[in-house]
DRENDOBA-494895 format. One record per residue: residue in one letter; x, y, z of N, C-alpha, C in turn; residue number from 1. Coordinates in steps of 0.001 Angstrom, whole numbers. Layout:
<recs>
+--------+---------+---------+---------+---------+----------+---------+---------+---------+---------+-----+
! residu !  n_east ! n_north !    n_up ! ca_east ! ca_north !   ca_up !  c_east ! c_north !    c_up ! num !
+--------+---------+---------+---------+---------+----------+---------+---------+---------+---------+-----+
!      A !       X !       Y !       Z !       X !        Y !       Z !       X !       Y !       Z ! NUM !
...
+--------+---------+---------+---------+---------+----------+---------+---------+---------+---------+-----+
</recs>
This chain:
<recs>
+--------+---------+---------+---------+---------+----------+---------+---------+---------+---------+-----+
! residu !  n_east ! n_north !    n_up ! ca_east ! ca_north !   ca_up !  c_east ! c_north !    c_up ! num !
+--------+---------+---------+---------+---------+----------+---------+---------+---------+---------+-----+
!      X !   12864 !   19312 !   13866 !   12558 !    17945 !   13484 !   12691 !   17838 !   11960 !   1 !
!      X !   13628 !   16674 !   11787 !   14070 !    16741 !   10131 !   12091 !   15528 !    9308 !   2 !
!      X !   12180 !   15770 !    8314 !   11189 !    14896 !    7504 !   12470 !   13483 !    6541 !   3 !
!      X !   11813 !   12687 !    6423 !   12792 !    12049 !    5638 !   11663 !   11009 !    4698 !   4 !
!      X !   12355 !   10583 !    3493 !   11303 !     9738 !    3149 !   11819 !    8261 !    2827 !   5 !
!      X !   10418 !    7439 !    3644 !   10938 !     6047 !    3006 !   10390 !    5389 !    1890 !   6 !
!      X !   11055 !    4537 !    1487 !   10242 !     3923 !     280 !   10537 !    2489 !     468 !   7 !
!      X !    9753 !    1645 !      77 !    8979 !      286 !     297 !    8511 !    -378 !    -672 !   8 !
!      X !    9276 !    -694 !   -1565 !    9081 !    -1594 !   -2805 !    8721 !   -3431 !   -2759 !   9 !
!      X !    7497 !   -3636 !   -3293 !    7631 !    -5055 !   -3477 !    7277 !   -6226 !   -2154 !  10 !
!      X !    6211 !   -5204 !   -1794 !    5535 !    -5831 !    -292 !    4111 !   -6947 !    -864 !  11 !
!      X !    4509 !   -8023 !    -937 !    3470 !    -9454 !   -1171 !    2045 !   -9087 !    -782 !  12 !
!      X !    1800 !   -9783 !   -1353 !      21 !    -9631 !     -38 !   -1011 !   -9961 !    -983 !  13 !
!      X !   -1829 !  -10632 !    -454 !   -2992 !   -11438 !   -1033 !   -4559 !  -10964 !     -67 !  14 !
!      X !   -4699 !  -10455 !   -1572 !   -6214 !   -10102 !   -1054 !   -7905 !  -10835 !   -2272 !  15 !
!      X !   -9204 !   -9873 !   -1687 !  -10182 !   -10379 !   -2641 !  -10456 !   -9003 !   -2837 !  16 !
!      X !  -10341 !   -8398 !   -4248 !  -10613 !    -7330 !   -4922 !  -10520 !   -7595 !   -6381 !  17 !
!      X !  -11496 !   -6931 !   -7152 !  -11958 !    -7256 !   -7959 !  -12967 !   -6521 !   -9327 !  18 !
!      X !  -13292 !   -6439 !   -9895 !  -14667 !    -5657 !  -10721 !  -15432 !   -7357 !  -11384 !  19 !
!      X !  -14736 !   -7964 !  -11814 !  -15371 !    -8928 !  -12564 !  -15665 !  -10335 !  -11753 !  20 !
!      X !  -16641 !  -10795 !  -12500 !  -17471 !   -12104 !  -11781 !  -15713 !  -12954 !  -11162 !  21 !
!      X !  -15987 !  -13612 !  -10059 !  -15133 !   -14478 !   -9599 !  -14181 !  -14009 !   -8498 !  22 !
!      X !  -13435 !  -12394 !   -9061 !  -12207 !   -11991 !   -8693 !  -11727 !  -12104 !   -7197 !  23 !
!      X !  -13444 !  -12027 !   -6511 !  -13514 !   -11625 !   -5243 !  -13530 !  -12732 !   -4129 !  24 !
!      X !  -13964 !  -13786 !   -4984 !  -14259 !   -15100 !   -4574 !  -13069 !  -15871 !   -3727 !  25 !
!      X !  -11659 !  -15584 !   -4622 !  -10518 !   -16239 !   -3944 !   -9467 !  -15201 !   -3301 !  26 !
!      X !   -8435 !  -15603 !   -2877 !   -7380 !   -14383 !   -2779 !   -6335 !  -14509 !   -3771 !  27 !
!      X !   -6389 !  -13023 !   -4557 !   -5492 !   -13212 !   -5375 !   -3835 !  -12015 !   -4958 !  28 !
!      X !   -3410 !  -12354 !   -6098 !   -1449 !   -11705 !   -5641 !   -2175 !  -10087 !   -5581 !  29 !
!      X !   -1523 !   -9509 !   -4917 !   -1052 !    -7922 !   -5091 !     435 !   -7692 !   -4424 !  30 !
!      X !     547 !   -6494 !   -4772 !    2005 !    -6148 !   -4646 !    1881 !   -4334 !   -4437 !  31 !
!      X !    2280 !   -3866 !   -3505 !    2348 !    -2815 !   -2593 !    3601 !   -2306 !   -2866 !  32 !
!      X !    3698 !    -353 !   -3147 !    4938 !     -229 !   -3063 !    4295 !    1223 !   -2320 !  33 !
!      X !    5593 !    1285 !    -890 !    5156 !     2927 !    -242 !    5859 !    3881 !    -648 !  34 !
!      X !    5527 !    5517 !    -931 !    6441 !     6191 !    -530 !    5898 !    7287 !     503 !  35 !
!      X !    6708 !    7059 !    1846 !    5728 !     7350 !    2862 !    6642 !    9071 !    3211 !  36 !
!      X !    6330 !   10136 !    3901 !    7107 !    10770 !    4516 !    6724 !   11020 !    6280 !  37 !
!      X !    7920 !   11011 !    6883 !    7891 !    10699 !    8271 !    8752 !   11435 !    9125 !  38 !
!      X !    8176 !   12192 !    9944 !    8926 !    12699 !   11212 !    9577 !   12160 !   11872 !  39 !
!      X !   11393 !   12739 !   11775 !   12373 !    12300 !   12730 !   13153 !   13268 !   13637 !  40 !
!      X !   13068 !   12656 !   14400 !   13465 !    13531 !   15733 !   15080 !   13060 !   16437 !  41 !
!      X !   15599 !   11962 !   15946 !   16660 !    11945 !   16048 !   17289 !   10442 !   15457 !  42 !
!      X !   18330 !    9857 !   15948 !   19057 !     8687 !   14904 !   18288 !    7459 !   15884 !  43 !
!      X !   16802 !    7021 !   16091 !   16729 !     5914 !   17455 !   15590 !    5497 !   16587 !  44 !
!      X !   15001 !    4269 !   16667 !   13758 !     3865 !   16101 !   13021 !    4601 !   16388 !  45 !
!      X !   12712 !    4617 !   17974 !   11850 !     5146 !   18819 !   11286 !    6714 !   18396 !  46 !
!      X !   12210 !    7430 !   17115 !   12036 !     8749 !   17126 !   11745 !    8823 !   15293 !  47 !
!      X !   11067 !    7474 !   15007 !   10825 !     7275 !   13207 !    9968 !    6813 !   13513 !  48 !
!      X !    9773 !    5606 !   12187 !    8525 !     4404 !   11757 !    9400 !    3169 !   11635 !  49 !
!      X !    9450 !    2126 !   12034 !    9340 !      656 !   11477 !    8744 !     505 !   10280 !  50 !
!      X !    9902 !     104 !    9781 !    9257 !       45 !    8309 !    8824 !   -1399 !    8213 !  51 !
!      X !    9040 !   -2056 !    9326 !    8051 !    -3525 !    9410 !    6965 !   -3151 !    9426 !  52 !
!      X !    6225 !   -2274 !   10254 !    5292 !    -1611 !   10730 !    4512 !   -1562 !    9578 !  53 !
!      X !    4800 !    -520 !    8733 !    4664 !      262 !    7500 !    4262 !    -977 !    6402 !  54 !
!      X !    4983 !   -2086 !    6508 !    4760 !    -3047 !    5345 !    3705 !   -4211 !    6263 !  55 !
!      X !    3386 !   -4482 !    7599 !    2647 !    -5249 !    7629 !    1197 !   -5106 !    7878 !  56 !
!      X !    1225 !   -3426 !    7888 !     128 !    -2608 !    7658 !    -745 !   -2599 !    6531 !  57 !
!      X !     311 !   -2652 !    5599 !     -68 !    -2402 !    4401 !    -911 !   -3629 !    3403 !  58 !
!      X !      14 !   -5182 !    4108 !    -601 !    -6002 !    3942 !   -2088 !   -6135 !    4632 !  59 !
!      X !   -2305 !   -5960 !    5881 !   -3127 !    -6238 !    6649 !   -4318 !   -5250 !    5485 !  60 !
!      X !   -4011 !   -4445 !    5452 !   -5305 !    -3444 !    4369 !   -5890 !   -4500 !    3132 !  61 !
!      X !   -4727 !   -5080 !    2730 !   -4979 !    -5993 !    1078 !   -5533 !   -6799 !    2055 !  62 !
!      X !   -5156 !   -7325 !    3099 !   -5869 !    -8776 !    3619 !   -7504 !   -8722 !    4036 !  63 !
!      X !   -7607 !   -7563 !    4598 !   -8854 !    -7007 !    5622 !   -9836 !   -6669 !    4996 !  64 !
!      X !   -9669 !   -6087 !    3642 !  -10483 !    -4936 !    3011 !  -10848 !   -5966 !    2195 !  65 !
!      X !  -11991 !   -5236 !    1064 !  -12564 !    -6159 !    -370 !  -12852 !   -4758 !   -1319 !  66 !
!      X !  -12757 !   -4419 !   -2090 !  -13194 !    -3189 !   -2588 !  -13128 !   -3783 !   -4536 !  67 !
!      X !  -14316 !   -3167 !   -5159 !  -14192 !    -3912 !   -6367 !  -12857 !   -2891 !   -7697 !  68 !
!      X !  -12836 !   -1815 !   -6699 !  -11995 !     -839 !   -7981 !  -10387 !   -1022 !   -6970 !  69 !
!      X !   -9198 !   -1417 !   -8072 !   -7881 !    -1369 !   -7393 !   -7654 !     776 !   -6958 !  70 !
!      X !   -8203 !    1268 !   -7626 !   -8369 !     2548 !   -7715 !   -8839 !    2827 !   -5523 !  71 !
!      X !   -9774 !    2310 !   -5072 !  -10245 !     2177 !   -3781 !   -9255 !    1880 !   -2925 !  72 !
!      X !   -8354 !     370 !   -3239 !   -7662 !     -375 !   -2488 !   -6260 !     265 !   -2191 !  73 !
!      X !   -6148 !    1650 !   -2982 !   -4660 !     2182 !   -2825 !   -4867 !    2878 !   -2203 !  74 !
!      X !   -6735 !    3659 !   -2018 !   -6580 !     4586 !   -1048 !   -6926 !    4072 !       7 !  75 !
!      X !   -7268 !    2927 !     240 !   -7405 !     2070 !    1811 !   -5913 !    2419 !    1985 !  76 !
!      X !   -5018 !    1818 !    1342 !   -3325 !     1573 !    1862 !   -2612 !    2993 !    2119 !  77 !
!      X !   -2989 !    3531 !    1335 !   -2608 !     5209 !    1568 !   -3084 !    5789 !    3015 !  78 !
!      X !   -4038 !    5480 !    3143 !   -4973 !     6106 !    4261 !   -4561 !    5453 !    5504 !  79 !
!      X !   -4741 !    4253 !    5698 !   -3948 !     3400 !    6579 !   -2401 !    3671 !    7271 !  80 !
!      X !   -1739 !    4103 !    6339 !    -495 !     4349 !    6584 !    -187 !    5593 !    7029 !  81 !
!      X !   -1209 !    6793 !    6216 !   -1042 !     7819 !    6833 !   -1633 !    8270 !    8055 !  82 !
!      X !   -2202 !    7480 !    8256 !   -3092 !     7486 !    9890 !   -1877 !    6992 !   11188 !  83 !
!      X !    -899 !    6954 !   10895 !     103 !     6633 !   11332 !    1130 !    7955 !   11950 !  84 !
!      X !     863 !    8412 !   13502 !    1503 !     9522 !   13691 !    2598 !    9633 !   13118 !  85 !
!      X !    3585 !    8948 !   13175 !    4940 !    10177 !   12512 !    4567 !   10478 !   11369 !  86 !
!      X !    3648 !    9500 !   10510 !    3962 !    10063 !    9040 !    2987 !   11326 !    8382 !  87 !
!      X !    3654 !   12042 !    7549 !    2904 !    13265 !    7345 !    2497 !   13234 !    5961 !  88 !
!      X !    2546 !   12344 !    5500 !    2104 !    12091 !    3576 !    3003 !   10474 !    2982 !  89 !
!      X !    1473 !   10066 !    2905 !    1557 !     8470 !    1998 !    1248 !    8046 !     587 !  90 !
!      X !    1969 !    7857 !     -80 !    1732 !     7138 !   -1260 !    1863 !    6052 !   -1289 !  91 !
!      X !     858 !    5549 !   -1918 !     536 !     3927 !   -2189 !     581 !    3253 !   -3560 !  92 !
!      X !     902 !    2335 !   -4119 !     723 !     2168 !   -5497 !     842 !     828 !   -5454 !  93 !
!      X !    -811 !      23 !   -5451 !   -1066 !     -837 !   -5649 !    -935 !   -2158 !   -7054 !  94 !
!      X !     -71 !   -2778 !   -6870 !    -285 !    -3608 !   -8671 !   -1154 !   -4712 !   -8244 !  95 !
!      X !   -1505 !   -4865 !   -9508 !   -2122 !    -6624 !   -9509 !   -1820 !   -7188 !  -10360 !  96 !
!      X !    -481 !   -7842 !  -10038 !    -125 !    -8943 !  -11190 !   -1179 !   -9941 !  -12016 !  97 !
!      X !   -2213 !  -10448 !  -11349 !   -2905 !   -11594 !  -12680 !   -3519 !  -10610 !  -13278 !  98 !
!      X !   -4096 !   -9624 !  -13068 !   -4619 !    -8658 !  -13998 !   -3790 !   -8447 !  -15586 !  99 !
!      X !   -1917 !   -8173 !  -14968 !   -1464 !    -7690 !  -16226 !   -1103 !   -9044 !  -16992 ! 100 !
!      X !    -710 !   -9752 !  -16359 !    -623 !   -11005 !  -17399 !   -1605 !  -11631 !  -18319 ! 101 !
!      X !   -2916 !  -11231 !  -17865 !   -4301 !   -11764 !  -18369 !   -4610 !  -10786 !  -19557 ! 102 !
!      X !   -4330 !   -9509 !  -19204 !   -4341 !    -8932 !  -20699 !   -3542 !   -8280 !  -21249 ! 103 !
!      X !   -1871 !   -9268 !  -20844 !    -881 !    -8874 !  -21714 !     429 !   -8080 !  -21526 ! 104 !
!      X !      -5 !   -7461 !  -20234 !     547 !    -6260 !  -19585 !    1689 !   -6462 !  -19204 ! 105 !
!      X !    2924 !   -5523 !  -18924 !    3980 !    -5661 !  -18078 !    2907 !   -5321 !  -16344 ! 106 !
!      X !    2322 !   -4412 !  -16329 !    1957 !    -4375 !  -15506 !     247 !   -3294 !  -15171 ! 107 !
!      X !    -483 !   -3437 !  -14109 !   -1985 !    -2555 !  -14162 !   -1630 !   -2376 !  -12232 ! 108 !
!      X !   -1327 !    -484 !  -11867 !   -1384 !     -737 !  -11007 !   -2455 !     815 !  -10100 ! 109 !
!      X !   -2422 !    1041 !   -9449 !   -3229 !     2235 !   -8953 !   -2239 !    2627 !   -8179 ! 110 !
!      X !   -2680 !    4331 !   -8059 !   -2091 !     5117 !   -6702 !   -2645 !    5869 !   -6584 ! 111 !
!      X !   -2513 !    6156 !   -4581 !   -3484 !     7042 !   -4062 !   -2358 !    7677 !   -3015 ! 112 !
!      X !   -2941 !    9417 !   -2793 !   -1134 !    10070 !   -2101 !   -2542 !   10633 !    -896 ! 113 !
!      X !   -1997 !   10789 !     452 !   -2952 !    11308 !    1491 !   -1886 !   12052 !    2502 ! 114 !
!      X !   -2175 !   13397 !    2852 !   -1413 !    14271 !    3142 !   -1040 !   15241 !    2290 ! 115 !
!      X !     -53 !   16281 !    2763 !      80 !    17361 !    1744 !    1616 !   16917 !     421 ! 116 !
+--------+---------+---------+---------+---------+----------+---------+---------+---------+---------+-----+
</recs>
């Protein structure tokens, strides 16, 4: 069985996470990028991951969850994904765009890796 890796740039998703008064109150932008690794067993979906799968997962975590550190929310998405039989190691790397614009930033994002 070969390993292969996918990657998943630039997955939308609106959640309430936060540290400071308000943040949590509304849903604000985040932006998800995977790099997942996954057991393949031959050239058929049926023997990978959907990488629909993989990205509406990932949203569903930003949507579901509330956590006040973005530091938390990557390892919700990390964890989530790697709980996912084929895959054998997830990286997550959460941004939050109004964060970096608010103080200036190209960008403020977290990552969390689960598996070996």
């Amino acid at each position: 069985m070969a390993r292969s890796r996918v990657l998943l740039t630039g997955i939308a998703a609106m959640g309430r996470h936060g540290a400071n008064p308000g943040e949590r109150d509304e849903p604000q932008d985040f932006v998800v990028d995977l790099d997942v690794t996954v057991e393949v067993s031959g050239d058929d979906l049926d023997r990978t991951i959907d990488y629909r799968a993989l990205a509406d997962l990932a949203r569903d975590t930003v949507a579901e969850t509330s956590f006040v550190l973005l530091e938390s929310l990557a390892a919700a998405v990390a964890s989530a994904v790697g709980n996912v039989p084929q895959v054998t190691s997830a990286t997550a790397r959460v941004h939050k765009p109004g964060a970096a614009e608010h103080m200036g930033l190209d960008d403020v994002a977290a990552e969390a890796t689960v598996g070996p």
